[in-house]
SEKOL-864448 format. One record per residue (C-alpha): x, y, z; residue number from 1. Coordinates in Angstrom, 3 decimals. Layout:
<recs>
east X, north Y, up Z, k NUM $
...
</recs>
This chain:
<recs>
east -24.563, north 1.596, up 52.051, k 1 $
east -25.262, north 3.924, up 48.794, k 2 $
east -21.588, north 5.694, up 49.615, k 3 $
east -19.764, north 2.092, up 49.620, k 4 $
east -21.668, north 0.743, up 46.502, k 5 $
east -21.605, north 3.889, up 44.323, k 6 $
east -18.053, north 4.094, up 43.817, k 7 $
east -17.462, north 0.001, up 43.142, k 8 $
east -20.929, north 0.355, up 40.305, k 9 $
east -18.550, north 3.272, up 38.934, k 10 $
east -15.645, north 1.412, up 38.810, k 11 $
east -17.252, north -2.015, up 36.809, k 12 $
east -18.644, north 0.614, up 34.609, k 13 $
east -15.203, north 1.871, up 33.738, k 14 $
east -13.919, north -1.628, up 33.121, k 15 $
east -16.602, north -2.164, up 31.131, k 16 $
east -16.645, north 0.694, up 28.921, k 17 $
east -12.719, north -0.050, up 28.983, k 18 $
east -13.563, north -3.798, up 28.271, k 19 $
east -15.692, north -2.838, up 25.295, k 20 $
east -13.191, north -0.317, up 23.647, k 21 $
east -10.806, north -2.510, up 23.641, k 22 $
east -12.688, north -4.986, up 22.114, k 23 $
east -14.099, north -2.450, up 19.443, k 24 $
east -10.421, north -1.959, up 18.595, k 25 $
east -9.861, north -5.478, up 18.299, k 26 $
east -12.471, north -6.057, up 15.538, k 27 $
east -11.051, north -2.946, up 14.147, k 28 $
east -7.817, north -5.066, up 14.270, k 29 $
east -8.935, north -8.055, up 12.586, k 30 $
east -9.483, north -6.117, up 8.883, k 31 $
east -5.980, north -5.186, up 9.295, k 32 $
east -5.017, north -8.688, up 10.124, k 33 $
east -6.672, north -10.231, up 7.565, k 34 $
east -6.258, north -7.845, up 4.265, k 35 $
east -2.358, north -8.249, up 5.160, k 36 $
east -2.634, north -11.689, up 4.917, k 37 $
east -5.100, north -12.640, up 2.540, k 38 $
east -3.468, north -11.585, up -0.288, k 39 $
east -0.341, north -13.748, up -0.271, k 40 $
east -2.378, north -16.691, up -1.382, k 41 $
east -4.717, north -14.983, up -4.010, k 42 $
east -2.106, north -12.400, up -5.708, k 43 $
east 0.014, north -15.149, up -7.095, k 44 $
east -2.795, north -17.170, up -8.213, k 45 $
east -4.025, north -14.287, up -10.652, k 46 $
east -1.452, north -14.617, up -13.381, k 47 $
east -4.002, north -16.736, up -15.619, k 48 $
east -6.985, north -15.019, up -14.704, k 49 $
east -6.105, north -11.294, up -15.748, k 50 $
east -3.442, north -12.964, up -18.179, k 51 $
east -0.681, north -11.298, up -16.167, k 52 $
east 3.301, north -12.166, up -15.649, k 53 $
east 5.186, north -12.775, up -12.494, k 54 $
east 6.661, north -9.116, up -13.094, k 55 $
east 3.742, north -7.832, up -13.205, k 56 $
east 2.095, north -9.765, up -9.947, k 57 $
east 5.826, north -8.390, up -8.168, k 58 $
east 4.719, north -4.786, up -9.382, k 59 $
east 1.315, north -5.063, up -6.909, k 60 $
east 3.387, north -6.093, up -3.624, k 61 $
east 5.746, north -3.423, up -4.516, k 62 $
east 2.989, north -0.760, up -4.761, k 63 $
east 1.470, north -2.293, up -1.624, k 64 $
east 5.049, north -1.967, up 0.264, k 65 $
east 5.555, north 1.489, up -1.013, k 66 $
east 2.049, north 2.775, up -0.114, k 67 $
east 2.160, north 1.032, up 3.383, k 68 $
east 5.796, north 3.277, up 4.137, k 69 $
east 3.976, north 6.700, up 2.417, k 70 $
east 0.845, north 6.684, up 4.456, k 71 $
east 2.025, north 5.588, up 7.794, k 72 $
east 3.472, north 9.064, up 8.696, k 73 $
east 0.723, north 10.530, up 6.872, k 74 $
east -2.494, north 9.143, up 8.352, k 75 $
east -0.530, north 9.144, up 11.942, k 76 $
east 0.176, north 12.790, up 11.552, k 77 $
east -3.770, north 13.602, up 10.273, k 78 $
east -5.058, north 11.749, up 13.343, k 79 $
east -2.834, north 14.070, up 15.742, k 80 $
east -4.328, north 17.164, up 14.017, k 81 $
east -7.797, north 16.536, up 12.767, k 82 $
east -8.635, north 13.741, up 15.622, k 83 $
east -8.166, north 10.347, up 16.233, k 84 $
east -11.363, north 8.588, up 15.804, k 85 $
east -12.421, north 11.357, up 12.184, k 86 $
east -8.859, north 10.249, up 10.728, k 87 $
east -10.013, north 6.466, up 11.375, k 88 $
east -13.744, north 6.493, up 10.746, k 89 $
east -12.101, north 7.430, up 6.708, k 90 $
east -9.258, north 5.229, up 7.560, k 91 $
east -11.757, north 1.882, up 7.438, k 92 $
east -14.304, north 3.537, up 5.103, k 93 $
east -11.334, north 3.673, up 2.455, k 94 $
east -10.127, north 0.204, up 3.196, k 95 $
east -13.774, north -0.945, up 3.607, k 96 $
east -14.352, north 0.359, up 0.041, k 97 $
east -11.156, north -1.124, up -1.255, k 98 $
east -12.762, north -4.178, up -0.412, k 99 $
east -15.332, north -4.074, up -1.451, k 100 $
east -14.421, north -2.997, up -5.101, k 101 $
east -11.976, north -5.886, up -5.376, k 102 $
east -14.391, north -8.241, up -4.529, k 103 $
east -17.144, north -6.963, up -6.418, k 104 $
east -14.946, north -6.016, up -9.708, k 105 $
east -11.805, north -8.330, up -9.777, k 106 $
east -10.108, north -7.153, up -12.553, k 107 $
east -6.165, north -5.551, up -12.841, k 108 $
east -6.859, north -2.021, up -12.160, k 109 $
east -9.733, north -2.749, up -9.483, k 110 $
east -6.798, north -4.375, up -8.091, k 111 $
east -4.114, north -2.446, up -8.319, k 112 $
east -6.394, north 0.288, up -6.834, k 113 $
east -7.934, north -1.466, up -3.982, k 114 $
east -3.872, north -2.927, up -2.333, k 115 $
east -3.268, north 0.937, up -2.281, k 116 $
east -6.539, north 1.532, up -0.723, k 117 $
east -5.923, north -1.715, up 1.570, k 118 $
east -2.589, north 0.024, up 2.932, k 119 $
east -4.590, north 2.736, up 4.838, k 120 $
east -4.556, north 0.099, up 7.300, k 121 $
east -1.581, north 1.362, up 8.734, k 122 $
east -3.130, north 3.665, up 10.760, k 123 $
east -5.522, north 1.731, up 12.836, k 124 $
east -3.219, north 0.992, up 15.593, k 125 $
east -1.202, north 4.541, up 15.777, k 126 $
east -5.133, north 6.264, up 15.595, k 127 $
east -6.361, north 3.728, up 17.793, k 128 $
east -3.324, north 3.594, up 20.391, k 129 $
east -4.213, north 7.974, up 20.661, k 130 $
east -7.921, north 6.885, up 21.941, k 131 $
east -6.664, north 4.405, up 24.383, k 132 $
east -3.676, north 6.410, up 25.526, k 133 $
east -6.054, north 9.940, up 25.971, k 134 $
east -9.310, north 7.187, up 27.395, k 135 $
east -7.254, north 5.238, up 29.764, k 136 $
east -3.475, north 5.925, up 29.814, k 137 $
east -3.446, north 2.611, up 32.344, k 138 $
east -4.548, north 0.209, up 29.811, k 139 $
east -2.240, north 1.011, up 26.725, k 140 $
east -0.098, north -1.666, up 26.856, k 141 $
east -2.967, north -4.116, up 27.727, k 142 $
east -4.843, north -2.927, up 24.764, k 143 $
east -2.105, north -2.764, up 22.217, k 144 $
east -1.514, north -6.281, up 23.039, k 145 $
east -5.390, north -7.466, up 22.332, k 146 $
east -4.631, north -6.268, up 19.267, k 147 $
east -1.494, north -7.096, up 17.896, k 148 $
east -2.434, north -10.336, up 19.012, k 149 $
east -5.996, north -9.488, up 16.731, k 150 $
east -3.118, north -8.749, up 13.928, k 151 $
east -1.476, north -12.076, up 14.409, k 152 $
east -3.860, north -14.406, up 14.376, k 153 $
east -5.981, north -12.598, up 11.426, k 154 $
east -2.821, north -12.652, up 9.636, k 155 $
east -2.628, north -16.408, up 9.633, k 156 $
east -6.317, north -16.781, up 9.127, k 157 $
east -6.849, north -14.604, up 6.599, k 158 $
east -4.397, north -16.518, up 4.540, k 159 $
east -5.852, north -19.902, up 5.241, k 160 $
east -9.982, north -18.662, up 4.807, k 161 $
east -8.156, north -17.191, up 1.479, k 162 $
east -6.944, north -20.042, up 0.347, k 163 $
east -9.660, north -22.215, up 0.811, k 164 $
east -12.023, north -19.968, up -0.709, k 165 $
east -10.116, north -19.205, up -3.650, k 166 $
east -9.663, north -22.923, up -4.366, k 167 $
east -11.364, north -23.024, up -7.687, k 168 $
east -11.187, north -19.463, up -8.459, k 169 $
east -8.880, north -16.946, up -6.853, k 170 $
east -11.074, north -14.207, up -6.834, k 171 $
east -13.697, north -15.555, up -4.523, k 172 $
east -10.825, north -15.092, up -2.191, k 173 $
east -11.342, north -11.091, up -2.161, k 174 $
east -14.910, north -11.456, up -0.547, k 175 $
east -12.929, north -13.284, up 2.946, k 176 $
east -12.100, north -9.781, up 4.049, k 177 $
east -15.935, north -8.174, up 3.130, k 178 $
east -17.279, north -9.310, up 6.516, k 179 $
east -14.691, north -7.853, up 8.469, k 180 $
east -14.520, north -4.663, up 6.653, k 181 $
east -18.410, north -4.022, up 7.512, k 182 $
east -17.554, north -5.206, up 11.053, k 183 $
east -14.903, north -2.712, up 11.234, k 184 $
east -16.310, north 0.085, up 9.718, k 185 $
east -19.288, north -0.156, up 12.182, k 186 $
east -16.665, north -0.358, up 15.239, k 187 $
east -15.065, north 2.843, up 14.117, k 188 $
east -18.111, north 4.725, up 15.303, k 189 $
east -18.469, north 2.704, up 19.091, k 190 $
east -15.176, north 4.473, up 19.766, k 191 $
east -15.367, north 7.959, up 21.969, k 192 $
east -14.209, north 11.211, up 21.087, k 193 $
east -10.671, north 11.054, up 22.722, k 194 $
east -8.474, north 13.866, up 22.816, k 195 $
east -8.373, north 17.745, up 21.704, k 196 $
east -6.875, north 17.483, up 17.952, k 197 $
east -4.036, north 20.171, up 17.750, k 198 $
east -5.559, north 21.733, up 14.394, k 199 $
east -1.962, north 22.361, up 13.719, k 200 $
east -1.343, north 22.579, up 9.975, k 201 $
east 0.956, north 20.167, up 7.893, k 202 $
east 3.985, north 22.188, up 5.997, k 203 $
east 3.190, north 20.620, up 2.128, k 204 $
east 7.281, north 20.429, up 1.254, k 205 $
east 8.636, north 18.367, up 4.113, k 206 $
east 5.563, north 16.049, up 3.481, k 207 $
east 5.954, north 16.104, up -0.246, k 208 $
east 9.745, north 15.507, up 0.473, k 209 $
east 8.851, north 12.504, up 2.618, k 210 $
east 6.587, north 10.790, up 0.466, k 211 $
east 8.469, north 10.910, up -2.544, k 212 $
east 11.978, north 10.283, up -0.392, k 213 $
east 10.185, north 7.147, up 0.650, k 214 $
east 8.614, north 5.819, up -2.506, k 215 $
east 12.095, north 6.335, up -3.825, k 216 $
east 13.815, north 4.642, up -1.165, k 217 $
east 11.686, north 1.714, up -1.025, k 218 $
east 11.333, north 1.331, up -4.838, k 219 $
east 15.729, north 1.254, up -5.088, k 220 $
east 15.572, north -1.526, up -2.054, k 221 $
east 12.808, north -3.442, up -3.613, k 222 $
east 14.406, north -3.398, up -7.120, k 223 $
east 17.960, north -3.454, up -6.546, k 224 $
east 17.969, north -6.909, up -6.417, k 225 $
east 16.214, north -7.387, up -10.080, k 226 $
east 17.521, north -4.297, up -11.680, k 227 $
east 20.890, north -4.810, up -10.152, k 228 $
east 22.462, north -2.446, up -7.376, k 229 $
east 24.588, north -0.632, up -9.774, k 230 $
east 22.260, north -0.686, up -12.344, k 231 $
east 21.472, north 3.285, up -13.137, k 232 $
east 17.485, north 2.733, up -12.167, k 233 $
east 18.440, north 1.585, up -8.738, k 234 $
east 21.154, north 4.493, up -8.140, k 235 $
east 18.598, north 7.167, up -9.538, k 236 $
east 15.914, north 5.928, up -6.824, k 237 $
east 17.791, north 5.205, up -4.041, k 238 $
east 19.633, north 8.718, up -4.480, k 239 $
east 16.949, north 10.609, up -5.047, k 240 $
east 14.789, north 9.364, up -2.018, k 241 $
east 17.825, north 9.716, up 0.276, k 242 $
east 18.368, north 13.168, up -0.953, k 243 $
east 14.537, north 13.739, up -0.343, k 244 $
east 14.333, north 12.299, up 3.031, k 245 $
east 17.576, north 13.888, up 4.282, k 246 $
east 16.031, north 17.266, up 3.492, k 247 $
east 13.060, north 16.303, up 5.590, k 248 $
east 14.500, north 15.403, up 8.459, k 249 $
east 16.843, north 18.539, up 8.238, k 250 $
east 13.534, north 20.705, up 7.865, k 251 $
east 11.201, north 18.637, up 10.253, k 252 $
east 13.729, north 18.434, up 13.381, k 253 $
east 15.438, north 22.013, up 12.727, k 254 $
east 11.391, north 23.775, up 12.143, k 255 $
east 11.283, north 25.979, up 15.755, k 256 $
east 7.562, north 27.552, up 15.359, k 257 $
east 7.111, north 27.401, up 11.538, k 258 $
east 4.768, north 24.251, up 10.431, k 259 $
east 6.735, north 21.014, up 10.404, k 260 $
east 5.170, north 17.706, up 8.993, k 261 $
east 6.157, north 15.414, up 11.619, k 262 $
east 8.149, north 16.641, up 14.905, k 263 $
east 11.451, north 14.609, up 15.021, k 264 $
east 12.797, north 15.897, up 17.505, k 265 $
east 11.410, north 13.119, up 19.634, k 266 $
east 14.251, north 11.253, up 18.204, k 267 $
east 16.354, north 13.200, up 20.460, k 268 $
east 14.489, north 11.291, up 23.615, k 269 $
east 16.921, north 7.959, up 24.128, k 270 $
east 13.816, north 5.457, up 24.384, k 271 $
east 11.996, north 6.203, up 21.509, k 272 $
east 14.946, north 6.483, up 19.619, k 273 $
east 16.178, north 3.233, up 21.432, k 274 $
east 13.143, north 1.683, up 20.419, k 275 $
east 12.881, north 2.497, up 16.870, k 276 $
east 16.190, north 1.654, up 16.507, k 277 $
east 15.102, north -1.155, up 18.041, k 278 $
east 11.869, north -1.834, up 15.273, k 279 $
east 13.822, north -1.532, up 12.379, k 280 $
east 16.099, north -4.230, up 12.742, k 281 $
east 13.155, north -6.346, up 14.417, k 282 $
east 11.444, north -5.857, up 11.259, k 283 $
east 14.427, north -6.583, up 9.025, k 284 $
east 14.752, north -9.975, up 11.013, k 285 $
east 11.165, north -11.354, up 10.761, k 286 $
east 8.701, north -10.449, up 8.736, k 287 $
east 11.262, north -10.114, up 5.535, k 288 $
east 11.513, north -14.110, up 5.886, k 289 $
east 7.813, north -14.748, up 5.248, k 290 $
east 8.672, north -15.117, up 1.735, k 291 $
east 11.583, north -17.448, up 1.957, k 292 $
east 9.819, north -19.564, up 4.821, k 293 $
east 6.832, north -20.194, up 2.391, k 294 $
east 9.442, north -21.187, up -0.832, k 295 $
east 11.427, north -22.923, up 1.682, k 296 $
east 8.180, north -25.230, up 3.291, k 297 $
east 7.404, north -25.978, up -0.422, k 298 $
east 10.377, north -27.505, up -1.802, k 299 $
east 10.927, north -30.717, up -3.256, k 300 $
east 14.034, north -32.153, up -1.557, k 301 $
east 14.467, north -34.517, up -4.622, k 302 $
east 15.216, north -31.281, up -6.410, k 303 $
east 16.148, north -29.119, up -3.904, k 304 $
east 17.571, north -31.121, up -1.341, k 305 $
east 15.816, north -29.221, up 1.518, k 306 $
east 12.176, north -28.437, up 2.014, k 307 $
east 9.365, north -30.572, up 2.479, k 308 $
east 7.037, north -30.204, up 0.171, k 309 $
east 4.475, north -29.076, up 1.381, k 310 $
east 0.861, north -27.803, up -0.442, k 311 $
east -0.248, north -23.929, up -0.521, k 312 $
east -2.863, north -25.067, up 1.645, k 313 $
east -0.756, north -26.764, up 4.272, k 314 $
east 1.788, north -23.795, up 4.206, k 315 $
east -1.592, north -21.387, up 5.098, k 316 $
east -2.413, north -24.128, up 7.847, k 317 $
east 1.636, north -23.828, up 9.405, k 318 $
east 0.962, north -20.151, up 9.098, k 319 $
east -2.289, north -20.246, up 11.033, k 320 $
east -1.214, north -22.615, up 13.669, k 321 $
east 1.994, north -20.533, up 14.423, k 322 $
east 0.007, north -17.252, up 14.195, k 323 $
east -2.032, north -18.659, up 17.224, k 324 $
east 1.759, north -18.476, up 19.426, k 325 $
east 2.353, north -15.586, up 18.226, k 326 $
east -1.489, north -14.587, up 19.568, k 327 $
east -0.635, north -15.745, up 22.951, k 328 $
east 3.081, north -13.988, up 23.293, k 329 $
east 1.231, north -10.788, up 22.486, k 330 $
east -1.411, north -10.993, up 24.855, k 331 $
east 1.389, north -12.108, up 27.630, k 332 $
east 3.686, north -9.502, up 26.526, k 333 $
east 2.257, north -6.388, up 29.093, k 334 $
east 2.469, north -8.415, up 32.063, k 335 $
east 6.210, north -9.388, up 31.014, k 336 $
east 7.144, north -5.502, up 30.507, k 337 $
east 5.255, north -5.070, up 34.441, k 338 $
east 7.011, north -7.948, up 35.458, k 339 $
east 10.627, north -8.455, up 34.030, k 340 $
east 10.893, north -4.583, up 32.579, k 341 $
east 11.098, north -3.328, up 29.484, k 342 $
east 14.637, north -3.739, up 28.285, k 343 $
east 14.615, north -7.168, up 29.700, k 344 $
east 11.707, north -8.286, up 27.577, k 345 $
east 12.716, north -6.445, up 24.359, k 346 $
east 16.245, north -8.262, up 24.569, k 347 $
east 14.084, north -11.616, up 25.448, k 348 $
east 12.540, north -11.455, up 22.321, k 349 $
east 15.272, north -10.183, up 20.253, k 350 $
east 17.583, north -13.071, up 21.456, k 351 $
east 14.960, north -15.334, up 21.338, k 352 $
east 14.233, north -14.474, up 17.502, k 353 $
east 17.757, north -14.979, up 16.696, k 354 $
east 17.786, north -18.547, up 18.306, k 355 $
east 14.811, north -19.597, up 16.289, k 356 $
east 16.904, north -19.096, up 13.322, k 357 $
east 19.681, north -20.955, up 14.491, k 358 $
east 17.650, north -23.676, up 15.161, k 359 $
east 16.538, north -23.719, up 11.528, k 360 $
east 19.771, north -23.017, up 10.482, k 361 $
east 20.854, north -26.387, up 12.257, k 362 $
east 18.169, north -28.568, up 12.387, k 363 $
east 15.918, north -27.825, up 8.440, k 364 $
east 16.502, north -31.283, up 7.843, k 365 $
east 13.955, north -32.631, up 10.451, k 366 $
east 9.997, north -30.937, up 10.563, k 367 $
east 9.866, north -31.567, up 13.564, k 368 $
east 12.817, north -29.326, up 14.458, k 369 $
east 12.235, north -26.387, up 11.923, k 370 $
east 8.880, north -26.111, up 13.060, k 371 $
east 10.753, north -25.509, up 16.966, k 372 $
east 12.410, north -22.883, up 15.301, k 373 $
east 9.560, north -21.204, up 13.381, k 374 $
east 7.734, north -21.300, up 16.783, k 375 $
east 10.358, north -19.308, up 18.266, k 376 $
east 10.154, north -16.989, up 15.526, k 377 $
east 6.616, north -16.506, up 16.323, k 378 $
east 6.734, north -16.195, up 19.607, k 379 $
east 9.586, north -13.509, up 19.386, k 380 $
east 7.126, north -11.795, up 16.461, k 381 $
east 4.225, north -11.401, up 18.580, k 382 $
east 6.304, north -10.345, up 21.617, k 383 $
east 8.151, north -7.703, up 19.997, k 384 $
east 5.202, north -6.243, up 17.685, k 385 $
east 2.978, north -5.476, up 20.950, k 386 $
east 6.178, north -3.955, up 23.030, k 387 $
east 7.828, north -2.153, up 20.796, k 388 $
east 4.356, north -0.830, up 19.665, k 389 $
east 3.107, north 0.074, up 23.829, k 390 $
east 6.669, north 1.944, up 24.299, k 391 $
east 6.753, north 3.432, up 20.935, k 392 $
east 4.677, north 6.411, up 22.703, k 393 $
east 6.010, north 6.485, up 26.130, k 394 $
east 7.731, north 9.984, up 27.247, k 395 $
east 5.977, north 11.472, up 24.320, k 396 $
east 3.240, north 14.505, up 24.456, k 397 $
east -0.325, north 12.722, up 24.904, k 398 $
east -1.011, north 15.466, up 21.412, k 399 $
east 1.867, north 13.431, up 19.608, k 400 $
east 0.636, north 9.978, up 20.590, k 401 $
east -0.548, north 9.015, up 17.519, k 402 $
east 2.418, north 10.452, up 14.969, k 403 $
east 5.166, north 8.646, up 17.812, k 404 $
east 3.557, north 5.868, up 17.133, k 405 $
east 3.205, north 6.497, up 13.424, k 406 $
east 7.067, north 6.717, up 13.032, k 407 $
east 7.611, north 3.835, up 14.747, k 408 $
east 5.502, north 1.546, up 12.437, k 409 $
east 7.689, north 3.732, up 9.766, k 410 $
east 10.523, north 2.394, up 11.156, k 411 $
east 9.359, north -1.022, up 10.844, k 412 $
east 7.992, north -0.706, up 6.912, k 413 $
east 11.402, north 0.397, up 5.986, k 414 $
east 12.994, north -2.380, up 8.237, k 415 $
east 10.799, north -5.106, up 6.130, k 416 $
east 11.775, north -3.265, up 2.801, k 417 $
east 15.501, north -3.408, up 3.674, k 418 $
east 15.207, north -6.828, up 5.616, k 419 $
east 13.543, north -8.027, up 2.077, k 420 $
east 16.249, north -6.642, up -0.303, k 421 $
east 18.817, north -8.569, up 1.584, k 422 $
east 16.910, north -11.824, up 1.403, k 423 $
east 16.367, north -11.223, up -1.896, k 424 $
east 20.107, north -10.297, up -2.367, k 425 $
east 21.488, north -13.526, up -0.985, k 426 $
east 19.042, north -15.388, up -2.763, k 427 $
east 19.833, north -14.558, up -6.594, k 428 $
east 23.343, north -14.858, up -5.418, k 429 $
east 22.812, north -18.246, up -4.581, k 430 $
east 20.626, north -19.449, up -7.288, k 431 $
east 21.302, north -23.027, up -8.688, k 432 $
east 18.812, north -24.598, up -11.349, k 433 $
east 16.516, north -21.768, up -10.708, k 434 $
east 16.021, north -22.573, up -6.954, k 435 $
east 18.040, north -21.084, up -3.946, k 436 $
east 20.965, north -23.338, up -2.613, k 437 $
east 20.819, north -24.663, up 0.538, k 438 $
east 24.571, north -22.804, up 1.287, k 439 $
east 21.917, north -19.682, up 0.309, k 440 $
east 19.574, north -20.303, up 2.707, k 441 $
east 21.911, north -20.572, up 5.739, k 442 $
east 23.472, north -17.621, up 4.859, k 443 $
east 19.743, north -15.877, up 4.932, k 444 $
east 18.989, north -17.568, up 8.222, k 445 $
east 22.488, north -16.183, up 10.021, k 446 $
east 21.934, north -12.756, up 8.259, k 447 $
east 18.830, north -12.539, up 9.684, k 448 $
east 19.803, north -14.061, up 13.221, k 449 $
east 22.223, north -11.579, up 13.301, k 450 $
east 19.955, north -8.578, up 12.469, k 451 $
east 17.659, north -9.875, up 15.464, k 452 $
east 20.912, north -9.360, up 18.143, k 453 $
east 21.023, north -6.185, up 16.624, k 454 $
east 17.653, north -5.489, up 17.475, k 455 $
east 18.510, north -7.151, up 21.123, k 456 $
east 21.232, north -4.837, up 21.406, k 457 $
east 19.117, north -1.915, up 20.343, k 458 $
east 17.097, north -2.537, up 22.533, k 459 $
east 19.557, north -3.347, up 25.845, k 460 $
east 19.777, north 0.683, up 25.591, k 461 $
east 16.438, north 1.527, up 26.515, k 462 $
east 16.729, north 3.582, up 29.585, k 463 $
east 15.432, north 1.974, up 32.882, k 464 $
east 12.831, north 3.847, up 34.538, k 465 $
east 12.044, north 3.995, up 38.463, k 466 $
east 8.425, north 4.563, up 37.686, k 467 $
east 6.726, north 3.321, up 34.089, k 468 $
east 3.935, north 5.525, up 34.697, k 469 $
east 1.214, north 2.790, up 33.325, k 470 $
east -0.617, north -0.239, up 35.486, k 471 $
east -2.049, north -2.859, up 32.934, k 472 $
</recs>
């Protein structure tokens, strides 16, 4: 009897511990969730407290979009080298003190600091996805769904706690994300020891080159559309950071045993450069809209002749309810890739994303019916965040995992950034006493419906495989 029974106690011990890690990560998860989405509600609202312009309140997200594009192949690459859970243990302490500080001492430069501080988030599932893939190889996708379906729903959630907090004073909105940065720092530790880091060293140019390539890139396609895209600001930037990141790549993917900052030659293997083909343009097609979905909910058709005027507080609530289908495509989405494939799926939610907008495109005038179509938005979000994420390190070195899966959320920053300077393009070209036109916002709902076939398209080339390698 001991011989049968020993092995099956093993085994529920290994789903536990499995069980458990994966839930660790998912609380991990949640901080990223919600300090993404609890400051769309509370940034706005600060003008009259720190007697601060619009410009100025613009200036914040655009340091917040440029950090989140300069430290995702940063922290990615530190957790490959120095090890997965060190990198992430500082990873939440840093974020965890972020928040802290802005709750504790609202004031401009608290502020300012702490959104840079809040962007080391984007390491938690590239460090985290390393200690599940070198832990239990079987259970990546499984666990990369739990939590971008974590993300989701915190995303939505965050927004909506924020704004009911921050009711009669904005800043009592910071101290929403103060419970889940303890929570998360203190789940940092539960995770094991995964993985032998390389100790490989980082060549300082092509990093430098990177990081200043992308704050230049991302400040020209932020800014273009205020400065102007011929404007001499915008040319200087968006020069500059192209010049920049074309030498990296040059010195990164050409580097044989010299030091290299990140190894892009992993470009060269068709599905991950299928798949962040793939990201980008899934990131230019979704979560660039937030913006324009939240002006668009808001409008007064008296004055606008679209929109539905709805409250800050009942956008948050359509955000949070939506974030829950988004939730439930994620968790679904590694039985889809086991079931229907992985091309299949990708181009399911790709095609998908581009019928939501359709839908709006065709049916705004009704609630009822652009609510179908921001489902299927949401749907296609959470599907394609927690695929594109799980394949993102597939076919790469298990030593790599976490800087494959690094450029891959790179991929999808600079997809937002350029996703958001075309909204933003078609929007000031549209404007008609001061609000977008509604000729505007069909031409931002095609643009983007295209960009999500593109993404389809992209990702109809992933290679099929006679053997994924991976159970759950």
């Amino acid at each position: 009897m001991g011989s049968k029974t020993a092995p099956a106690a093993a085994s529920v011990t290994t789903r536990r511990s499995i069980a458990g890690m994966i839930f660790a990560m998912a609380l991990i998860e949640s901080l990223s969730g919600v300090t993404q989405g609890y400051l769309n509600p509370i940034l706005p609202a600060l003008g009259p407290v720190f007697e601060i312009d619009d410009p100025t309140i613009n200036g914040i997200f655009l340091i917040s979009n440029v950090s989140f594009a300069v430290l995702t192949p940063i922290i990615s690459r530190l957790g490959d080298s120095y090890g997965y859970r060190l990198v992430l243990r500082w990873s939440t302490g840093v974020v965890t003190a972020g928040v802290l500080q802005m709750a504790l001492w609202p004031s401009l430069w608290t502020v300012t600091i702490g959104v840079v501080m809040l962007t080391c988030v984007v390491g938690f599932i590239p460090l985290m996805m390393g200690i599940l893939r070198v832990s239990s190889p079987g259970h990546t996708r499984t666990g990369v769904s739990v939590m971008i379906g974590m993300l989701m729903i915190m995303v939505g959630a965050g927004g909506l706690f924020a704004g009911i907090v921050g009711v009669t004073s904005p800043t009592l909105g910071f101290w929403v994300a103060v419970p889940f940065a303890v929570v998360a720092f203190i789940s940092s530790f539960l995770l094991p020891d995964a993985g032998v880091p390389t100790r490989e060293g980082i060549a300082l140019g092509p990093l430098l080159a990177c990081s200043l390539g992308l704050i230049g890139f991302v400040v020209a396609v932020s800014m273009a559309p205020e400065w102007g895209w011929l404007d001499a600001r915008t040319l200087a930037a968006g020069l500059l950071g192209a010049s920049l990141l074309a030498y990296w790549a040059k010195r990164d993917y050409s580097a044989n045993q010299g030091k290299r900052f990140m190894d892009l030659r992993m470009l060269a293997i068709p599905r991950i450069r299928s798949i962040s083909l793939a990201t980008f343009f899934f990131g230019f097609a979704s979560i660039s809209y937030f913006g324009t979905n939240g002006i668009f909910l808001h409008s007064n058709p008296e004055k606008t002749g679209y929109g539905f005027a709805l409250s800050p507080l009942m956008i948050a609530i359509v955000l949070a309810l939506a974030s829950v289908l988004s939730l439930l495509s994620s968790l679904l989405t590694a039985r889809a890739l086991r079931k229907f494939g992985e091309r299949a799926t990708l181009v399911f939610a790709g095609v998908l994303l581009a019928i939501g907008f359709l839908v709006m495109m065709l049916a705004h005038s009704s609630l009822a019916g652009y609510c179908l179509g921001f489902a299927m938005f949401n749907l296609s979000l959470g599907m394609y965040q927690a695929g594109t994420r799980s394949l993102s390190v597939e076919g790469v070195p298990l030593e790599e995992t976490s800087t494959a899966a690094g450029l891959n959320e790179l991929a999808l920053s600079v997809g937002i950034a350029v996703g958001a300077a075309v909204v933003k393009l078609i929007s000031s070209a549209s404007v008609e006493s001061g609000h977008i036109s509604e000729s505007g916002l069909q031409g931002i709902w095609g643009a983007l419906a295209v960009a999500a076939l593109v993404a389809a398209a992209a990702s109809a080339r992933y290679p099929k495989r006679e053997n994924a390698g991976v159970s759950a």
